[in-house]
N, C-alpha and C positions, 0 to 999 in steps of 0.2 A: 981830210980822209975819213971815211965812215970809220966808224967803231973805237977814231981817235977821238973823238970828239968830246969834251964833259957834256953835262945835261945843260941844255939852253932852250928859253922861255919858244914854246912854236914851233920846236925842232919834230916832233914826235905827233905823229898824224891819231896815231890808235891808241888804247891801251886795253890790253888781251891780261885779263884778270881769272887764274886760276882761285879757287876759295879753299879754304882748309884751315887747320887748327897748325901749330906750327911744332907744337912739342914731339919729338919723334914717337913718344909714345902712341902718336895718330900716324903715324905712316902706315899706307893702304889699308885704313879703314874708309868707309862708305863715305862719310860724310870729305873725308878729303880727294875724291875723285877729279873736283877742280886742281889740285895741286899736281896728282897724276898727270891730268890731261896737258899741263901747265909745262909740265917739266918732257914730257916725250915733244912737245912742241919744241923743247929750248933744243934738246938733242940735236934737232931734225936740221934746226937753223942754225947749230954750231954757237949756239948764244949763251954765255953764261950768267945765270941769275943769280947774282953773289954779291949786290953792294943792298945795302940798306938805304932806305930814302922813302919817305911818304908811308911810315909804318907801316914796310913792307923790305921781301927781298927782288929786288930787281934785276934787269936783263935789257940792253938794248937790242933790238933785230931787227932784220929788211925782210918786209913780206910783200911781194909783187911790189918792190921798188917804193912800198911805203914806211916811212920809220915805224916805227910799232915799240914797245916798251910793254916787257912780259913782268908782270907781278904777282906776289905770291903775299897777301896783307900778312901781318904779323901779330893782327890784334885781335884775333878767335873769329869763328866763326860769326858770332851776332854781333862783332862791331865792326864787320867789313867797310862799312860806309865808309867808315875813319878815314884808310888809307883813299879807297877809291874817291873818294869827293877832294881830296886834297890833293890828290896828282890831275885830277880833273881841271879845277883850279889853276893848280900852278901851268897848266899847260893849255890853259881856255880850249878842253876838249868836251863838244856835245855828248851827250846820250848816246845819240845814235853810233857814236865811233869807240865808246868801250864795249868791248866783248866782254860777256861773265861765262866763265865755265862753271857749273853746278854740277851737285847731285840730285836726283828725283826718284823721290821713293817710290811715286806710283809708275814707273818704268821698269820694265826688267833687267839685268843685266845683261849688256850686249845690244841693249836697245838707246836710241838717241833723241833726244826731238829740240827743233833750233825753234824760235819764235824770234818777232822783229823787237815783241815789246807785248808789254802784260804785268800783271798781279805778281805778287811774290811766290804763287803755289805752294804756300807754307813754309818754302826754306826760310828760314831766319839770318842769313848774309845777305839774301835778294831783299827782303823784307827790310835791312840797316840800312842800305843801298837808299831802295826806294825813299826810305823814311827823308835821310838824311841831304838827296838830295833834291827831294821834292820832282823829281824826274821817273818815270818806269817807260822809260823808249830806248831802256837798252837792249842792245841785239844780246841774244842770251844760246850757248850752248848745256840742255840740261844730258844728262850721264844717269843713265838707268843702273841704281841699286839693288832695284828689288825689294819688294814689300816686306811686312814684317812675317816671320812664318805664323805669327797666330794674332785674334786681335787683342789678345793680356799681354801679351810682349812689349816689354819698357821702349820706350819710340827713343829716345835716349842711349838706352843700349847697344839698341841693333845699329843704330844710326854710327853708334861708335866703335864696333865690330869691325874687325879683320876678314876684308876679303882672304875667299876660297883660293888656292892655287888655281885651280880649273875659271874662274871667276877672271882672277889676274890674267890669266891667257885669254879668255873673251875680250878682254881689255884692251888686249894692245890691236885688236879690228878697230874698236870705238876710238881708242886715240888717232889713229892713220886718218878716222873719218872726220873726226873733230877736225883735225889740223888741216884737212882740204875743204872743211866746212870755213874755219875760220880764214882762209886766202880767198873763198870766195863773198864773205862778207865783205872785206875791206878792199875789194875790188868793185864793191856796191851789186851785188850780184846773190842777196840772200834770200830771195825768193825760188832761186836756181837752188841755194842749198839747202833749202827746205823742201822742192820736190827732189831732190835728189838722196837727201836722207833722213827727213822725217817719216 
């Protein structure tokens, strides 16, 4: 029966990788947007991401009848690769079938853009990712932040800065989109949700 099931080698088609810092001290700041995105997703699919596994919190889901396993790594931002290469591994899952949800500073907030596969754009979890597992063909949804407001502003800071109320309500449009962006990835249909919400 789905959902009874423990974790077994092949069982799990996806893995849809939220990125963020885990300390509550980082809840809805900038850089944890992938965690945001992560967590309106589990909402959505009644899936609870609450066991530990592959230095990470985990979540099993069905998205369009495919297993999928929602992660949240556990090991900061710039050692993401850690968990994500290790649940890759343990589950012989390609590139091409983990999703990373990101931040991107040079988007606005309220703004989204999906790519099949590419360079790190500066994030440093895409960047541990790429490093670590010698792959950049993951399907990637990034999450408009917003630039720094000046260019002396510590990149560190703003990066670690608490969305705006007004900011958090633009949010929950980006999340709705992400999560129909990500069903229509793993339905192999991401060029559809590239013109559709890039």
């Amino acid at each position: 029966m789905f959902g009874k099931k423990k974790f077994s080698n092949n069982s799990i088609e996806f893995l849809v990788v939220g990125l963020g810092n885990p300390d509550r001290k980082y809840e809805n700041t900038r850089h944890n947007s992938g965690y945001i995105m992560l967590d309106y997703i589990a909402d959505e699919l009644s899936a609870r991401v609450n066991r530990v596994k592959f230095k990470s919190t985990v979540g099993e889901a069905n998205i369009n009848g495919h297993r999928v396993l929602l992660m949240k790594p556990s090991t900061y931002m710039n050692s993401s690769g850690q968990a994500v290469v290790e649940a890759m591994n343990f589950y012989k899952i390609p590139a091409e079938n983990v999703i990373i949800l990101l931040d991107d500073i040079n988007l606005d907030v309220g703004k989204m853009r999906i790519r099949a596969k590419g360079s790190d754009g500066g994030q440093n979890g895409m960047k541990n990712i790429i490093y670590l597992s010698g792959k950049d063909t993951f399907p990637r949804v990034k999450i408009g932040i917003g630039k720094k407001p000046n260019p002396e502003y510590d990149l560190a800071a703003w990066v670690l800065s608490k969305f705006t109320k007004d900011e958090l309500k633009t949010l929950e449009t980006v999340a709705e989109n992400t999560f129909e962006a990500v069903k229509l990835i793993t339905d192999g249909k991401i060029s559809e949700a590239m013109n559709r919400y890039n």
